[in-house]
Every structure is written in C-alpha cells, then in structure tokens.
N, C-alpha and C positions, 0 to 999 in steps of 0.2 A: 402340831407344835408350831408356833409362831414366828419368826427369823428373828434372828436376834443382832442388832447392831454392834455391827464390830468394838465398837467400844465398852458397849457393856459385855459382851463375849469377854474381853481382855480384861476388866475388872474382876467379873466372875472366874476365869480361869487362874489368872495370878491368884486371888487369894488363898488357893490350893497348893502356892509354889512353895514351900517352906524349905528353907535350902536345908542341905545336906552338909554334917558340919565335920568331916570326912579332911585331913590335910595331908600332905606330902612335901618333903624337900626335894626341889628337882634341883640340876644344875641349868647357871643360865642360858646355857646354848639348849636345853631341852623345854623351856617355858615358854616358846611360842605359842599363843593362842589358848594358853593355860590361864584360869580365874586367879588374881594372886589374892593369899588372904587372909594378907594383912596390909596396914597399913608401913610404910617403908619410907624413913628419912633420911637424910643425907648427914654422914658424920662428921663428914670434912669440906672446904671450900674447893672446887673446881671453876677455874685454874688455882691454884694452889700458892700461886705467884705471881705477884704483878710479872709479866712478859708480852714481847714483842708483838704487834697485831701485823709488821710486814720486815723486812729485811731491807739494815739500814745502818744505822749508827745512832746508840745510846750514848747520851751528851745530857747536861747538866745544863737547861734551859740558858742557864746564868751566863756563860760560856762561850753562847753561837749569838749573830754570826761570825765567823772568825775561822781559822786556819789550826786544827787541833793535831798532836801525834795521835797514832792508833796505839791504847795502849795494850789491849787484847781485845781476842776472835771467840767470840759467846756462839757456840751452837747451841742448837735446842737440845733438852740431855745433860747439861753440863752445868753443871756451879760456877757460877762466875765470882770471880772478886769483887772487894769495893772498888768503885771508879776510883782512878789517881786522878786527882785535881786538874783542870786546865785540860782534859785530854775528851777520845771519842775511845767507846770500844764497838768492833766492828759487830755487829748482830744479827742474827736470823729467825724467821720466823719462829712464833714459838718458842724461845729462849726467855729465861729468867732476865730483867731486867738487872743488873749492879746495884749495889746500895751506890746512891751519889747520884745515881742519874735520873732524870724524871722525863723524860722527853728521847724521842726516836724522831732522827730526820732518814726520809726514803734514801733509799742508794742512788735512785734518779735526781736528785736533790745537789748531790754531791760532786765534786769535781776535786779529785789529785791530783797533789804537786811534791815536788819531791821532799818539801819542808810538812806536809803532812796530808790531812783531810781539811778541803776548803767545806764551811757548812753553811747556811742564811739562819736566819732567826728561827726561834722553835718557840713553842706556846709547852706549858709545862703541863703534862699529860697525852699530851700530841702520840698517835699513833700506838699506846699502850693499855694491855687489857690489863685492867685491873682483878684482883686477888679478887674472886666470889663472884664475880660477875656472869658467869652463868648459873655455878648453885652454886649456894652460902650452908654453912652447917646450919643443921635442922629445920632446912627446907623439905618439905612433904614430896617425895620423889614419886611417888605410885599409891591409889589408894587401894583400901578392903576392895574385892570386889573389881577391881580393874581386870579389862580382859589384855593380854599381856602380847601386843604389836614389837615390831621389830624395834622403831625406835626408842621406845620403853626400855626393850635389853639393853642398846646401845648405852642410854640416859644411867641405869643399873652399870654395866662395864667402867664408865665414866669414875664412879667412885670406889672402885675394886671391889664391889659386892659380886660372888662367882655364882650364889645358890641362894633360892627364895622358898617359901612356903606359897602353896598352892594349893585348892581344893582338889583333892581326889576327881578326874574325870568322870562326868556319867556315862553309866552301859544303856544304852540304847538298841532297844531291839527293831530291827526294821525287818517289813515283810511288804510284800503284795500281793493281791489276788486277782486271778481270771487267769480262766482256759483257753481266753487267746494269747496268753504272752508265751516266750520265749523268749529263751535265753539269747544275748550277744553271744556269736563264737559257737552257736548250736548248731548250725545246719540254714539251707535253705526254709523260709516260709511255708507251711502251707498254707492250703486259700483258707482265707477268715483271721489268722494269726497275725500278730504284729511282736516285735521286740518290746522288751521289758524296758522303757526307759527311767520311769519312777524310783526302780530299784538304786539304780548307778546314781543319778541326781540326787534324792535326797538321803544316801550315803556322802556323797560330795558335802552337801550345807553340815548334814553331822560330823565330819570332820573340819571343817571351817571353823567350825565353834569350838574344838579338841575333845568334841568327845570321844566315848570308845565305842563304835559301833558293832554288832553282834549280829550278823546277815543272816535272816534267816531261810530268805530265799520268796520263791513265789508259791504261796497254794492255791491247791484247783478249789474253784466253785463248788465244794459242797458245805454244807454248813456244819456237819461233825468233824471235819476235818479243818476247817477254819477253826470253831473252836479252840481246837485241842491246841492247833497252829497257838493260840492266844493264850492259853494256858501256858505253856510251855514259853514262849515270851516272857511274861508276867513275873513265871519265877526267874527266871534266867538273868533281866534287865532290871534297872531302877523305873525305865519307861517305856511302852512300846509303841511306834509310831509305824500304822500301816498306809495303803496306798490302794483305792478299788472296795465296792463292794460296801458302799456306805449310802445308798441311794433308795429306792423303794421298788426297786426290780426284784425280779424272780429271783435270780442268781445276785443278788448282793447279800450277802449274809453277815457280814462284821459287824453293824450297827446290833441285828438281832443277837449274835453269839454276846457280844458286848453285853447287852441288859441280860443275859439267862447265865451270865457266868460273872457278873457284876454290877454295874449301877453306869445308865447312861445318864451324862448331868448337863449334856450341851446336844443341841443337834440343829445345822441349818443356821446357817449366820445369813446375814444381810447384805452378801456382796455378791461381785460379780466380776471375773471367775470367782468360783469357791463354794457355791451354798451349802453343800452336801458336805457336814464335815459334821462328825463324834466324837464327844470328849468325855470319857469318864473313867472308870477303873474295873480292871480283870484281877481278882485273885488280889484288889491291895496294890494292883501294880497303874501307876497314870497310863493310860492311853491317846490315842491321838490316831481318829482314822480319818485321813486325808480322800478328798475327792481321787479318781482313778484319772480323770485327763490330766495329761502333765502338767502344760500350766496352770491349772486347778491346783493340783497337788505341792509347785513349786511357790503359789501364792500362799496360799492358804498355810504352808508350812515357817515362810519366813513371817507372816502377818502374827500370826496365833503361837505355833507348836516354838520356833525362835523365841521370842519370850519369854512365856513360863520355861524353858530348859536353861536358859541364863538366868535365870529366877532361882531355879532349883539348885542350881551348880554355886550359890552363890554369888553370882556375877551381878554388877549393876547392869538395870534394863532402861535404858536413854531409849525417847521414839525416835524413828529412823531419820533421816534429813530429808526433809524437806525443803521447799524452795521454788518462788514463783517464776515461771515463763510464759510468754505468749503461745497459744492455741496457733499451731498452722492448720484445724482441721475443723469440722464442725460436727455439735451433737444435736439434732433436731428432735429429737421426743426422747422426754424425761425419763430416767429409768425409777423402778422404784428401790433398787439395791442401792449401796453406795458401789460404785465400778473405779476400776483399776485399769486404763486400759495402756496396752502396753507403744510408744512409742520411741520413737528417735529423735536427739535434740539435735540442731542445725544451729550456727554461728555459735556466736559468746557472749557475755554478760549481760546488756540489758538488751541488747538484741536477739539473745537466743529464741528461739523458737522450736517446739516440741510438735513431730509430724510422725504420724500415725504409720504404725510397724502394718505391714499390709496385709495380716490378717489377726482377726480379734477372737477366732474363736477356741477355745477352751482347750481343745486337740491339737493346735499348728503350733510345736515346740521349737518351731525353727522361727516362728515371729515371736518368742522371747529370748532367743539366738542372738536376733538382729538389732532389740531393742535395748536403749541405754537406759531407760526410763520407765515408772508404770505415772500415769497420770491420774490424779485424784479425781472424780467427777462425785457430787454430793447428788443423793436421791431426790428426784422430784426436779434435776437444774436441765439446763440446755447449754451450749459451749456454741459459739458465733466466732468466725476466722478474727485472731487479734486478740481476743479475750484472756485477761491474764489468770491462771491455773498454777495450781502448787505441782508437784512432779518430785517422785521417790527413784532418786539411781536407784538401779539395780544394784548396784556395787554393795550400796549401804544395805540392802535386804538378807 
C-alpha cells in the first residue's frame, strides 16, 4: 500500500466524522473543554451603564474648569442620583455614571479647597465606558461547535448565563500493546522491558479535548488476544484509539486483528515521525492504531486521530497554527515524507529562530519534552541556516 499524504489522509479520514448529535446541560463551572452546541447570544448590554473607566469625579463637561461642591460619593454597586447642577460627584471605578454628567476628571486632576473641588476642563465623554461597549444585546457570544476555554466561561458569566448545552463527551477506548511495557508504579525493570508511556500521554490529549476515556490497559503480543482486546473496545467506546503493533513485524498484530474483525481504510501516511499508522473500524466501532514509539504516537495522534474526534464530537476543526521563523539548523538531503521535526524557538518576533530539540528520533520522548515546536519541512525540500519555515507550537497540537 502506497503512503498517503497527510492531507489527503485528513480528507479521507474526516469525511467518516459525522458528529454525534448526543447534548447535555452542564453548569458553567463544569463546560471547560466541553463542544458547546449551540449557538449563544447575548441578551443584554455589558456594561449595562455608561460607568466610570478610572476614579475621579463625574462633572458635566459644561461646568469645569472651575471650583465645584461634591454633591455625592457613587461607588461601584450603587445607584446614583441625577447630578445637581453646577456640582461634581465623587466616583469610582466602575460606578454608574449620574444622569447630568457626561465626563469623569482623574482624582489626580483634582485639587481641594475648602469651598469645594478645584477641576480644569473635561472633553464630554472623557474617561467613560459607554453602555454596550464590550457586548451589546444580540451579539453572537460562542458559536455551534466552539470548544469551550476559560475565557469563554468568563465572557458566558459576564451576562449571568450559569448553564449551556453541550454535546455529550466521547467514550474513547485507549489501549496498548507489547510485552515489553510495564506498568508505572510496577516494580523494578526487567532486561528488555521499558514503561508504558503511550498509555498516560495519550490519555492526557484525551482529556485535553474533554473526552471520557475508558483505559483499557496494555496487551500482550498475541493476536487472539489483541483481538478480543478490540472487540471489546469497539463495543464498550464510540472510538478506539491504540498505540504499538501496527507495523509489519512478527509480533505487531492490531493492523491484521483490525481487517479479520473489520475493514482497514487507511494505513502508512507520508510523514515522519508517524508512518505506521491504521484507520478503520472493529465491530462498527472507528479505530485509530497509532505508531508504538511515543513520539510517533503523540504526533500522529494530534495531526490525524485530534481531528476526526472534534469532528465527531461535533466540535469545529481550525488547522493548527502556524507561523514562519527563521531555521537555526540545516537539512541537507531531501526527505521523501513530509517531516515534523521537533525543535526549540529562541528570541521573539521577527527575529525568532527555531533550533533543533537534540534528538529527532521517533523513541527520545524527552526531545519532545524540551521542544516548543514541530517544524514543517515539505518532501523533496532541503533547509540552509536563516531559511524562513512555518513551525506548529506544541501547545496548539
């Protein structure tokens, strides 16, 4: 089977995603990270009232400069009166303006005397936030399909909205295989054995995105027992996403239990980390078997399997950000994959530069630890120190 370029991988895999039309009311302290879904406008203006942008004294342009009584003290919180004529009222951050006054001079502005408040001239709207000027009613606050960040809630608390509709989480089964892992917390090593790291990581990105994960652990390299492993996923989860065992070795068996207990519709993308990767369904259920080296697995999981699961969840899928800097390294022979390779950015904006995480290969989980960055390199190119390249934070993956 022939590799297939990550972009038409992502076409072909998306148009399998058909979301899940599944909703829930949560409260809004509990919608972090939750798909909202629906669309959510604003029904009233924030701020709600021309008021104060600093602490000062509300005056009636017309008025200053000149020598005014105080005729009241507006905290924020409080209803104020109409202004009385000819007067200042003292103000605070955040306080409703008065009817009568159009203008706020600073408290630093100001100088008392015993006959009242000395002010200088004010311009009429001076230092006041206007009514709607952050949201205005039926402004679009959050759309279908927004995946729901903290300032989102805040922006929702803003207009005493407490509880949103949101799509139902996906159940995600995750597994891994090989007879060298162990468990974290298991015991010493023995010779040939490593710790399971696949497992913990891409349970971490499955909960990043809010879904519900369904651990199913690691199984040994046999392939009835894989299977069965997959069977039981399939029914258990909406999707089952493994990790090992997708390769053309002896002991990889998930790709083959995959086609004799379903339909395999993807295998071997065009990149690097990542070739080694299966996409199709067990038993009716989407699958997803991720390379076995970690960073294989942790690429290949936000590039592909991230996607289609915001796909499926109903969530909007934006490509990741991007964004060019200068090469501190060099690539002297073309690869034929498109590669990711993972680095670290040095300075800031247009001088940034992106330098090379100190090792590139597919097992050192500790040089995508260190790195802020994967860098885009296109099949077929070469990369000369200074040569400007696009580069994916980490963060956004």
């Amino acid at each position: 089977m022939a590799l297939t370029p990550l972009s038409e991988a992502l076409e072909l895999i998306l148009a399998t995603a058909v979301a899940r039309p599944e909703r829930e009311v949560v409260a809004l302290e509990a919608a972090a990270n939750r798909f909202c879904a629906e669309a959510i406008c604003a029904d009233r203006a924030v701020p709600p009232a021309d008021n104060s942008a600093m602490d000062g004294y509300a005056v009636a342009s017309r008025d200053v400069p000149g020598v005014l009584s105080v005729s009241q003290r507006v905290p924020a919180g409080q209803a104020p009166a109409p202004l009385q004529e000819g007067t200042a009222a003292r103000i605070f951050t955040g306080a409703e303006i008065p009817e009568g006054a159009d203008s706020v001079v600073l408290q630093e502005e100001a100088q008392m005397l015993a006959e009242g408040v000395k002010l200088p001239a004010a311009t009429s709207g001076q230092h006041i936030r206007r009514r709607g000027d952050d949201i205005r009613p039926g402004d679009r606050l959050v759309a279908a399909g927004q995946r729901m960040a903290p300032q989102d809630i805040g922006l929702l608390a803003s207009v005493g909205i407490d509880a949103l509709k949101v799509f139902r989480p996906l159940t995600v089964a995750v597994l891994t295989t090989g007879d060298e892992l162990r468990e974290p917390g298991s015991g010493d090593l023995s010779p040939g054995q490593i710790y399971n790291s696949n497992r913990f990581s891409l349970a971490a990105q499955l909960g990043a995105l809010g879904m519900t994960v369904l651990d199913l652990g690691n199984i040994p390299d046999d392939p009835e027992r894989v299977g069965e492993a997959l069977e039981h996923a399939a029914a258990e989860a909406d999707c089952v996403v493994t990790a090992g065992g997708v390769s053309v070795g002896e002991e990889d068996h998930v790709r083959s239990q995959i086609e004799s207990r379903g339909s395999l519709n993807l295998w071997k993308l065009a990149i690097k980390p990542g070739k080694p990767l299966a996409f199709g369904e067990v038993c009716g259920t989407p699958i997803f078997g991720l390379p076995g080296n970690p960073v294989s697995a942790f690429i290949t999981f936000a590039l592909v399997a991230k996607p289609w699961l915001i796909a499926r969840q109903g969530g909007r899928v934006t490509p990741a950000l991007r964004f060019p800097v200068q090469a501190a390294f060099t690539v002297s022979r073309p690869g034929s994959r498109e590669e990711f390779l993972r680095v670290q950015l040095l300075g800031a904006g247009t001088a940034m530069r992106a330098q090379l995480a100190r090792s590139q290969s597919s097992g050192v989980l500790s040089s995508l630890s260190e790195a802020d960055a994967v860098a885009v390199i296109a099949p077929g190119t070469t990369v000369a120190e200074g040569d400007w390249l696009e580069v994916m934070p980490l963060s956004a993956l």
